[in-house]
LUMFI-221899 format. One record per residue (C-alpha): y, x negated, z. Coordinates in steps of 0.5 Angstrom, whole numbers, m for minus. Example, Ala and Ser with C-alpha at 12.3 -4.5 7.8 and 13.67 -1.06 7.14 Angstrom:
BEGIN
[[m9 m25 16]] [[m2 m27 14]] 
% end
This chain:
BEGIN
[[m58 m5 52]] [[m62 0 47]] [[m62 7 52]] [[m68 9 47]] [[m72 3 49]] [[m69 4 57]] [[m71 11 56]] [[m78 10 54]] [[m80 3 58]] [[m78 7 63]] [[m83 13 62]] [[m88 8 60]] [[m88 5 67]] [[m86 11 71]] [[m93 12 75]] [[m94 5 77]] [[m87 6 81]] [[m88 14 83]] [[m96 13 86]] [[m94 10 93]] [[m101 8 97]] [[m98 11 103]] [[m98 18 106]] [[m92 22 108]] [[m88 20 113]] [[m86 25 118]] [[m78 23 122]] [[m76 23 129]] [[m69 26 131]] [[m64 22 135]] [[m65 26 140]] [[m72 24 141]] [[m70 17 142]] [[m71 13 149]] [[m68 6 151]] [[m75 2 151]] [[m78 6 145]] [[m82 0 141]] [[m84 1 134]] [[m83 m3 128]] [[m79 m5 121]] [[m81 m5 114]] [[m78 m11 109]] [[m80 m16 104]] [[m78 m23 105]] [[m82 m27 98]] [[m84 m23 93]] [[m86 m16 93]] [[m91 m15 99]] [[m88 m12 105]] [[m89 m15 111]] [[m87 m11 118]] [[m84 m14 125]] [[m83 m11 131]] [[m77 m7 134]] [[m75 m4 141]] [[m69 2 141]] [[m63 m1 146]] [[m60 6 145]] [[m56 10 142]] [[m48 10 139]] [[m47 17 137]] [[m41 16 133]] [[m42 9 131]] [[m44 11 124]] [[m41 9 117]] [[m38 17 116]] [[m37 18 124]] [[m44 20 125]] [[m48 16 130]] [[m52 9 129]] [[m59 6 134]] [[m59 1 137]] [[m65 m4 136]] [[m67 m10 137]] [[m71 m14 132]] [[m77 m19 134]] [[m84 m22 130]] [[m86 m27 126]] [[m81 m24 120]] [[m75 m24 123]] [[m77 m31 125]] [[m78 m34 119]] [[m71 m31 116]] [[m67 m32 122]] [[m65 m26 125]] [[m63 m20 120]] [[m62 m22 113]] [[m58 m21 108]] [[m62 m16 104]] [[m65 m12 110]] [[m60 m7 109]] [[m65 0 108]] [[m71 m4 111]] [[m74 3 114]] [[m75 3 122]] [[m81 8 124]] [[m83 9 132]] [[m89 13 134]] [[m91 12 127]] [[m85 17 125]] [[m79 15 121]] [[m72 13 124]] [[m68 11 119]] [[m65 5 116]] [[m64 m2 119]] [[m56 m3 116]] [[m51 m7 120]] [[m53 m14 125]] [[m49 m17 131]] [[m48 m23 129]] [[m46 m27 135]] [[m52 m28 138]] [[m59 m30 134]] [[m58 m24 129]] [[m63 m19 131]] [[m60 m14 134]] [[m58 m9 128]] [[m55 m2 128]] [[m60 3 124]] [[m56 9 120]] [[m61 15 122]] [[m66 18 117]] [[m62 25 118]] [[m56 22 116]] [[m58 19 110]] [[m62 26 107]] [[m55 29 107]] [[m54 24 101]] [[m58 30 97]] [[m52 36 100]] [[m48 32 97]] [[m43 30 103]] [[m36 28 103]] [[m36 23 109]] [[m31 17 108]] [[m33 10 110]] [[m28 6 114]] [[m26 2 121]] [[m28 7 126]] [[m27 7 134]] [[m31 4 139]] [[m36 8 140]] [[m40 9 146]] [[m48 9 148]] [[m51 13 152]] [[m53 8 158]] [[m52 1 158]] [[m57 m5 156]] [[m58 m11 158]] [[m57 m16 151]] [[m57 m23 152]] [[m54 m24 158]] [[m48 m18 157]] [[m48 m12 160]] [[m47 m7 153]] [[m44 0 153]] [[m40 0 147]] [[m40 m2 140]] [[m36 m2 135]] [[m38 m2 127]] [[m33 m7 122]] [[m34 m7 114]] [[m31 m14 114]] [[m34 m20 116]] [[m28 m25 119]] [[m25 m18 121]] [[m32 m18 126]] [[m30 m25 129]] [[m23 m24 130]] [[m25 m17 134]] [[m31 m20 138]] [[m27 m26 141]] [[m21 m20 142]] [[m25 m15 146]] [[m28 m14 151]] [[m35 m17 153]] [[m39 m11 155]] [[m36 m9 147]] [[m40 m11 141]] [[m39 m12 135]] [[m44 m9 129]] [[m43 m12 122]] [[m44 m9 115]] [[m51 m12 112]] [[m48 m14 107]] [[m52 m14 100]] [[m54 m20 96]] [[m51 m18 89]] [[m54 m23 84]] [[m51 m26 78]] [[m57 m28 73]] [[m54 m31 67]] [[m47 m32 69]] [[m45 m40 69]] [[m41 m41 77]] [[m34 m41 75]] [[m36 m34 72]] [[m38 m32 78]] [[m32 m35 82]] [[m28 m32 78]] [[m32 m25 79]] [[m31 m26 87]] [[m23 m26 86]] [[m23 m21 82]] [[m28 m15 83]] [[m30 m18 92]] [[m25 m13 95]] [[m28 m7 91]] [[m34 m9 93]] [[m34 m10 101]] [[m41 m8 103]] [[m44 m14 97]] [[m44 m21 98]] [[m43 m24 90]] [[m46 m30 89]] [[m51 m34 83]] [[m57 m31 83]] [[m64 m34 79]] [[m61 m36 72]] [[m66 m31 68]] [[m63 m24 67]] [[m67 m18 68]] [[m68 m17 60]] [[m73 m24 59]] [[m78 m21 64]] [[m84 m17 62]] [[m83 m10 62]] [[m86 m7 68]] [[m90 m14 71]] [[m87 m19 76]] [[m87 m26 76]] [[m93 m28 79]] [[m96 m21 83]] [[m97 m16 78]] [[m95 m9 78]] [[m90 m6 83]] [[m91 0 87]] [[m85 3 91]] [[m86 4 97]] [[m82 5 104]] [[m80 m2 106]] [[m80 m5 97]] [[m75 m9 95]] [[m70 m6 90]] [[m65 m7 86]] [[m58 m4 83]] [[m55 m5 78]] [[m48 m6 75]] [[m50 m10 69]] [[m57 m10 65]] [[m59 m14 58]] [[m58 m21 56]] [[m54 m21 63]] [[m55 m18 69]] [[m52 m17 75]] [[m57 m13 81]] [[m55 m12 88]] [[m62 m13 92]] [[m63 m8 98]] [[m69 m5 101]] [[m73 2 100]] [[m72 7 106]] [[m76 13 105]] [[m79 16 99]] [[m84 22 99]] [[m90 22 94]] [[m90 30 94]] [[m83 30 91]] [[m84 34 84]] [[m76 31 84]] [[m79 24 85]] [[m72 23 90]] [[m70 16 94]] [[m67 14 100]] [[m64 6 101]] [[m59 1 103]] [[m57 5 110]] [[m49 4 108]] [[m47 5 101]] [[m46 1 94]] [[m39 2 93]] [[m38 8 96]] [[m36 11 89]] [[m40 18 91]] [[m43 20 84]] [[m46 14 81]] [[m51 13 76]] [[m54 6 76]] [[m60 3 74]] [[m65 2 79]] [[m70 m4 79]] [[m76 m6 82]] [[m76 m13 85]] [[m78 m19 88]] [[m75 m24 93]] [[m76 m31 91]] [[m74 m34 98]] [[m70 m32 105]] [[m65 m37 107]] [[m64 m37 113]] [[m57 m40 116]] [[m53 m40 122]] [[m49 m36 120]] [[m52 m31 116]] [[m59 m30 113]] [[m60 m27 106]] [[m65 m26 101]] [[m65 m29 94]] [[m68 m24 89]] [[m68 m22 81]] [[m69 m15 79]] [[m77 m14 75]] [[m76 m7 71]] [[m71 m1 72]] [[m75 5 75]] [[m69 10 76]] [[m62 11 77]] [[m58 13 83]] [[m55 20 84]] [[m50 18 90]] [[m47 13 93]] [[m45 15 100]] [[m43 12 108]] [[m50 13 110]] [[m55 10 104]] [[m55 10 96]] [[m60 16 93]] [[m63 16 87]] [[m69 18 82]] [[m75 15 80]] [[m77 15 73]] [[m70 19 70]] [[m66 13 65]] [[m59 11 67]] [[m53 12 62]] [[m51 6 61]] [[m44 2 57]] [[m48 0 51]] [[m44 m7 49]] [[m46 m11 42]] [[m43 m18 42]] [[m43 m23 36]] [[m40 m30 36]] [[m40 m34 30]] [[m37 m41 32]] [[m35 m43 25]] [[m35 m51 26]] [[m42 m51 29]] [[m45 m45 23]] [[m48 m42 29]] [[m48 m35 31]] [[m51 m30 37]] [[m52 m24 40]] [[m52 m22 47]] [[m54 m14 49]] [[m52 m11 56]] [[m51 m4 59]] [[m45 m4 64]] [[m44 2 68]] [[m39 6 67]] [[m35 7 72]] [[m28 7 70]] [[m25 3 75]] [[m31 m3 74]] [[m32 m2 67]] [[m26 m7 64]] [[m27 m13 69]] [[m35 m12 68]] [[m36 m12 61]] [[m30 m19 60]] [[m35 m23 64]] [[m41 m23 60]] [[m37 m23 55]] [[m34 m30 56]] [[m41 m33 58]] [[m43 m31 51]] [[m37 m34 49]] [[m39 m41 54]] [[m45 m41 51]] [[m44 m41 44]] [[m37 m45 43]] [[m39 m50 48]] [[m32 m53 50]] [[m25 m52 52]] [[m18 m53 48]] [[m15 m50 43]] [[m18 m44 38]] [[m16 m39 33]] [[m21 m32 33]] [[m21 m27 29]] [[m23 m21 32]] [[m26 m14 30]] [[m29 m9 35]] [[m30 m2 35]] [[m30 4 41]] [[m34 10 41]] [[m34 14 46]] [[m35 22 48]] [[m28 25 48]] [[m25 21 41]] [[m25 25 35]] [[m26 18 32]] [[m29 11 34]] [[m22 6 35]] [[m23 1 30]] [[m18 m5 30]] [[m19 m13 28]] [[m14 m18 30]] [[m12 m25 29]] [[m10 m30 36]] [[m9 m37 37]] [[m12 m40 44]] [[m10 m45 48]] [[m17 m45 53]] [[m22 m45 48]] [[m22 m37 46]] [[m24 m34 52]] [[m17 m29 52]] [[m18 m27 45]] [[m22 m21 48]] [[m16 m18 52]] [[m15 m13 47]] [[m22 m9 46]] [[m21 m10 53]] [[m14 m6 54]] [[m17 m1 50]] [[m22 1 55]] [[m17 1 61]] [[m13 4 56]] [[m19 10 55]] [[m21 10 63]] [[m18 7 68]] [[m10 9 65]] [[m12 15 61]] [[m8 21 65]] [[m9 25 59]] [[m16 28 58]] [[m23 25 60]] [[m26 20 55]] [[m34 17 56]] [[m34 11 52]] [[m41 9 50]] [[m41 4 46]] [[m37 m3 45]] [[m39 m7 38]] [[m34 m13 39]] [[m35 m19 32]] [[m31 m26 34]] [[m31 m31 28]] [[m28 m37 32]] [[m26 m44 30]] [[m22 m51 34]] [[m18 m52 27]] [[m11 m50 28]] [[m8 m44 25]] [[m1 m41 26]] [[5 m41 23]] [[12 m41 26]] [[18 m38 24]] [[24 m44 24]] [[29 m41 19]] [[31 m34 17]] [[38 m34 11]] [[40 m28 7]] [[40 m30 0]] [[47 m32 1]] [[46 m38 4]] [[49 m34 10]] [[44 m38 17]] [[41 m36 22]] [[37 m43 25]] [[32 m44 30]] [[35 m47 34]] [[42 m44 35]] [[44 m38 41]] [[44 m33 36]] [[36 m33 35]] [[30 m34 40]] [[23 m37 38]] [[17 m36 41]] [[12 m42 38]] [[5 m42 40]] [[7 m49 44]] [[11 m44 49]] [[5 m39 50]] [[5 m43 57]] [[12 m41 60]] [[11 m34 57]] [[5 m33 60]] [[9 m35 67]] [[14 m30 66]] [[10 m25 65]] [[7 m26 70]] [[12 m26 74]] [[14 m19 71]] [[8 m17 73]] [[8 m19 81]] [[15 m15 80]] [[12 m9 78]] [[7 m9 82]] [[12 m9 88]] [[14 m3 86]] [[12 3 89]] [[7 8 84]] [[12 13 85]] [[17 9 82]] [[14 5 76]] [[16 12 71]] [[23 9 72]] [[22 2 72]] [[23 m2 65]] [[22 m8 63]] [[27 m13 61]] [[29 m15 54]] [[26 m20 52]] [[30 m21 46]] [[38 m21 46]] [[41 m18 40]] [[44 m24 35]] [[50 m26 34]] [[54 m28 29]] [[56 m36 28]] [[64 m37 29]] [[67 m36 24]] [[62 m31 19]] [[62 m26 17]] [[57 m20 18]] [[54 m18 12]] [[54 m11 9]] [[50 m6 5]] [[50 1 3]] [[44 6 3]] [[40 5 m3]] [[41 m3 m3]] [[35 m8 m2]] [[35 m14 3]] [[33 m20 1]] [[32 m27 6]] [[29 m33 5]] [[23 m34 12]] [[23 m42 13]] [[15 m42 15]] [[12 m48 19]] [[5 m48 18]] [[1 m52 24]] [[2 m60 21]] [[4 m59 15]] [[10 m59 10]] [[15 m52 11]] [[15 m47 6]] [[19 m41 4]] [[17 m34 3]] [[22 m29 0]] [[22 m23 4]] [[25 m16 1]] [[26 m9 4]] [[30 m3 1]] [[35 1 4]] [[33 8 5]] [[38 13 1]] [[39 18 6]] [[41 13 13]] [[46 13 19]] [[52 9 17]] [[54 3 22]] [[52 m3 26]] [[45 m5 26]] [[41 m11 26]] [[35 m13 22]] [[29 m17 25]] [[24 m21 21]] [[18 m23 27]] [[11 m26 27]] [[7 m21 29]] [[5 m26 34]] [[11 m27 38]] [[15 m24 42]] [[12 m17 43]] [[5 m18 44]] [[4 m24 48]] [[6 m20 54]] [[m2 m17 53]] [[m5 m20 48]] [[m1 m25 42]] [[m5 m31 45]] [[m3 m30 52]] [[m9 m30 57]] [[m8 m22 59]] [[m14 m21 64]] [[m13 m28 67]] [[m7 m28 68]] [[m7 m21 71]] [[m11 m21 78]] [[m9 m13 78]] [[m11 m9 73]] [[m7 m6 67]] [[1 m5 66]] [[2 2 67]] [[2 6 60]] [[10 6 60]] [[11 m2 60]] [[5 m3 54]] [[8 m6 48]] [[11 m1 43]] [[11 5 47]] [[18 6 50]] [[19 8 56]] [[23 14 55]] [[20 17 50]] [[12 15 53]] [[6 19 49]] [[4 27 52]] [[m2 25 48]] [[m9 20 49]] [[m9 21 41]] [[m1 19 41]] [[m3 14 46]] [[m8 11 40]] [[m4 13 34]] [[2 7 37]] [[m3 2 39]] [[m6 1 33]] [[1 1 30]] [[3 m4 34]] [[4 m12 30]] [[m2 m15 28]] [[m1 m23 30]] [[m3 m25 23]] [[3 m20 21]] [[10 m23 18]] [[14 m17 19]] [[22 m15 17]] [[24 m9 19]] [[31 m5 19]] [[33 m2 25]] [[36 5 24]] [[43 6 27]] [[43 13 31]] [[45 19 27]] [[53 20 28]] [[53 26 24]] [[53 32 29]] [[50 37 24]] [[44 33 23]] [[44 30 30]] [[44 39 31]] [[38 40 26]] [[33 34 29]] [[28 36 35]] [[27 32 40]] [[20 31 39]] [[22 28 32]] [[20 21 30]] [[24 18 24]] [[20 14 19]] [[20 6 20]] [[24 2 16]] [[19 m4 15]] [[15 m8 11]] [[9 m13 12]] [[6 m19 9]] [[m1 m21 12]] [[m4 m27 12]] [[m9 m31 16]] [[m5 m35 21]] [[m3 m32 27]] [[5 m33 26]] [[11 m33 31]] [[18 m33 32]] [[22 m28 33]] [[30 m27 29]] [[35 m22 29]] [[42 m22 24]] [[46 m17 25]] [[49 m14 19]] [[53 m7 17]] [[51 m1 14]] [[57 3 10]] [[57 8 4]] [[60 5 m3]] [[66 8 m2]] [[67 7 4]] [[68 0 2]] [[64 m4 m4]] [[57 m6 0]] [[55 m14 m2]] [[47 m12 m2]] [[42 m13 m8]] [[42 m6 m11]] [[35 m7 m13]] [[28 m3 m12]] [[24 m6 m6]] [[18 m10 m6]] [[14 m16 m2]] [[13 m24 m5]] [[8 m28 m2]] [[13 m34 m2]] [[10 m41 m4]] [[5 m41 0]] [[m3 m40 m3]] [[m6 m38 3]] [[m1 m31 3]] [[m5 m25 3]] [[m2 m17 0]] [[m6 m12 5]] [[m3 m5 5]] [[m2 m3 12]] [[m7 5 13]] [[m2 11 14]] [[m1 13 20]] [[m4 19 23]] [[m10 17 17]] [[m15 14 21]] [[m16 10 27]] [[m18 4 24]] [[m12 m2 23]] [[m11 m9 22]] [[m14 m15 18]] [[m18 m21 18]] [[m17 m27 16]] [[m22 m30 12]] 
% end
């Protein structure tokens, strides 16, 4: 979403949505209520009209309220609540007026009898909205009211507030009958431009974060086809006490808008404030969301539970703090979004698209928010599901980089390519959410996905030093990973995970993954090979490309001239295979990780006892890591024995990698390990080639040579395939 463009449509809209036609409200205090008292309710039920019903003050529970403060007890009549079935959901924020001064706002329900009896959060107590406050939401006590009141048949003198709508029922039938329970209004969130599954999986994922939201599937039509400033079918919106409004978590092609009701809004304002909802959003404190106007299709009403069915028209502000007493915001001010750019090609069909939204910026929400738009684009381009080979390239900008992160990658998917954004994605929770070193506000997200249903990987099937010494595939000695296996490696990280997710926070510094590669051993009755410092490796990678013939590819690495001696082992992989899959080497990271991100030591290539003491270190190591198009051999350094150079090494000392890479466009994998000896010449003569080191790109025409960026040089890396 262009914040330009926000910036001017909400200028340009300003004064139709901060003219209100009507005068300004005074409030009455709790204290000046009585039992009996009557007065009325503001909301809308069907498009933009408000519409008012009637009201009666049962009476006061004084510290019944979200933060601990008190709450009013009404009960609600008239044609409107009739034609809703009692207090539905939406209503949250409806203003309540007694004497023709301002009460509050209608914010929680008792759902046990014919849901008009609600619970109204003080006006008093929202205006602390703009003071800051620091109250905590949670389950409060039972609170008493100041006389008792005849409701229904059932003497009440106390009531108590519960956020959760099954925990309400459990407690209801628990106590006792002179007790009622009052239950959060929950507030519709509508998905609009999301496919139902998308929003199934929405509702697991995000639905415990969200306890005052009801998520469901809204209108089909995201906020972005409407005509800026203009509703559907009644024309320009005027804000006012009682007009639906929205809140929003994603806006653009795709948008997700929690719809409520406007509490108070004062036309004398030069800071053009706003009070709505009466409980909060997500109770995050300061929050900058989008606020819309918008209209109600329809209110449902049910037996259960009532709610309104709405879409966002036009943003008309942003929130400033989302508190336990209400939501309050600005009119006329512009929201600061995650601007997300997403292009999909589907090679096969010659199609592309671009989809644009901006996704709030909440470090918590902002991974999860900006994968399911992300997947629906990717839904509507590739129109299917099965097997897909991707190549990505993205870009992360944002305040606190010293440079955009710029990576490409290649991934095989076995579900049709909705996992290959996993790892854009751990770079935001990375940058965010995992981020203990220093504050980064990520801006904008480019993410560029070529997709297609042919196949194309290579397995690693046999590795052999030049003389003819073996490792084959299939032998205890080496491991494999084969994209046909992603499945089960999926399942064992996913029970890596549930075993770190027992673990204690103040344990996971000193829990380490288990090796997923054993160290290889030497078939019976061979001898482990030896070299000397200065010597080339030469190995022969027998590759299988996916249903074709194998062919050979001849690999070389040259030993250093200044190296430890001893035993060591050398390791040819593909950058597919063992390493990356636990986060993104066609695995499904996201999908299979309800929770979130693996701590900062557990990500690939960072070693738990030596974790980095720097974002810029943390980023440098990321984009070192394998990419899945890769064939890597790379020598592992035996540990220095010498005591004067283990004297003279600092701690912070990093060795150059002993490592060469070819890159190709398939994504490879297999992983193997031989061992072999490094000794001096003459120590004992060594059996190595001798000659200087370079890479042959094999038999295979398809092979492509790109040198790897330096590290420290740029934040770029990677390779696309073409």
């Amino acid at each position: 979403m262009n914040k330009f463009k926000i910036f001017l449509l909400t200028l340009l809209f300003a004064a139709m949505y901060i003219a209100p036609a009507y005068a300004k409200v005074e409030t009455m205090t709790v204290s000046e209520l009585k039992p009996g008292m009557k007065g009325i309710g503001r909301t809308v039920i069907s498009g933009t009209k408000v519409e008012e019903f009637d009201i009666e003050i049962l009476g006061v529970l004084q510290k019944g309220g979200f933060a601990g403060g008190p709450m009013i007890l009404v009960k609600c009549s008239g044609d409107v609540i009739e034609a809703t079935g009692g207090i539905a959901g939406g209503y949250s924020g409806s203003p309540i007026y007694v004497n023709g001064k301002m009460v509050g706002a209608l914010a929680a329900a008792w759902y046990f009898a014919d849901h008009s009896v609600g619970g109204v959060t003080p006006i008093h107590e929202m205006l602390k909205n703009f003071n800051f406050p620091d109250e905590a939401v949670g389950e409060l006590k039972v609170a008493r009211l100041d006389k008792p009141v005849e409701v229904y048949g059932r003497t009440i003198d106390s009531a108590i507030l519960s956020m959760d709508r099954e925990k309400s029922v459990e407690l209801e039938s628990s106590l006792e009958k002179n007790t009622m329970v009052l239950t959060a209004c929950k507030t519709p969130l509508f998905i609009n431009g999301i496919n139902p599954e998308l929003v199934n999986l929405l509702k697991e994922k995000l639905g415990p974060q969200l306890p005052y939201m009801e998520i469901m599937s809204g209108t089909g039509t995201p906020m972005a086809s409407h005509a800026p400033g203009v509703s559907i079918n009644e024309g320009p919106t005027v804000i006012e006490p009682g007009s639906a409004l929205g809140m929003q978590l994603v806006t653009g092609d795709i948008d997700m808008t929690a719809i409520g009701t406007v509490t108070w809004v004062d036309p004398d304002d030069p800071e053009k404030r706003l009070l709505a909802f009466g409980h909060p959003f997500l109770s995050k404190g300061r929050v900058e969301a989008p606020l819309t106007s918008a209209r109600i299709i329809f209110t449902m009403p049910a037996l259960d539970r009532s709610f309104k069915i709405g879409e966002p028209i036009e943003i008309i502000g942003v929130s400033h703090q989302d508190r336990a007493n209400a939501v309050s915001g600005y009119l006329g001010r512009t929201p600061d979004l995650v601007d997300i750019n997403f292009k999909i090609t589907d090679l096969d069909q010659n199609r592309t698209q671009r989809y644009s939204f901006g996704v709030l910026p909440d470090e918590d929400l902002l991974p999860m928010l900006a994968m399911l738009p992300m997947m629906q684009g990717m839904t509507q381009t590739v129109d299917r599901t099965g097997p897909a080979t991707a190549s990505v390239s993205y870009s992360i900008k944002g305040e606190g980089l010293a440079e955009p992160i710029e990576r490409h990658n290649m991934y095989f998917s076995t579900m049709g390519g909705f996992d290959v954004m996993n790892e854009p994605l751990e770079v935001l929770s990375m940058l965010t959410s995992s981020n203990i070193f220093r504050e980064v506000k990520v801006s904008e997200i480019d993410i560029e996905v070529e997709i297609t249903e042919n196949r194309q990987t290579l397995d690693l099937v046999e590795i052999e030093f030049i003389d003819d010494v073996k490792i084959p595939a299939n032998d205890e000695t080496s491991v494999e990973l084969s994209a046909d296996s992603h499945v089960d490696m999926a399942s064992d990280a996913q029970n890596l995970i549930g075993n770190l997710q027992d673990v204690p926070q103040q344990d996971k510094k000193s829990a380490t993954p288990p090796r997923t590669i054993p160290p290889a051993k030497m078939p019976p009755g061979e001898e482990i090979k030896s070299f000397a410092p200065g010597d080339t490796i030469r190995v022969k990678a027998m590759i299988k490309p996916y249903r074709q013939e194998i062919y050979e590819e001849i690999l070389e690495i040259k030993i250093p001239k200044e190296i430890p001696t001893g035993m060591t082992q050398l390791e040819i992989r593909g950058g597919g295979g063992f390493g990356n899959q636990f986060m993104m080497g066609g695995g499904s990271f996201m999908m299979m990780i309800p929770d979130g991100i693996l701590p900062m030591q557990f990500m690939p290539g960072i070693s738990p006892e030596k974790p980095p003491k720097t974002l810029d270190e943390l980023i440098e190591k990321f984009l070192e890591r394998d990419h899945n198009n890769e064939l890597i051999i790379e020598l592992i350094r035996p540990p220095e024995t010498n005591p004067e150079k283990i004297k003279k090494q600092k701690d912070d000392e990093k060795p150059d990698l002993i490592k060469s890479i070819t890159q190709t466009d398939k994504v490879i994998y297999g992983t193997f390990q031989l061992p072999l000896e490094i000794k001096k010449p003459e120590d004992e003569s060594a059996t190595g080639s001798g000659e200087d080191s370079k890479i042959e790109s094999g038999t295979s025409e398809d092979t492509k040579k790109k040198d790897k960026p330096e590290a420290g040089k740029s934040w770029k890396s990677g390779y696309r395939g073409q």
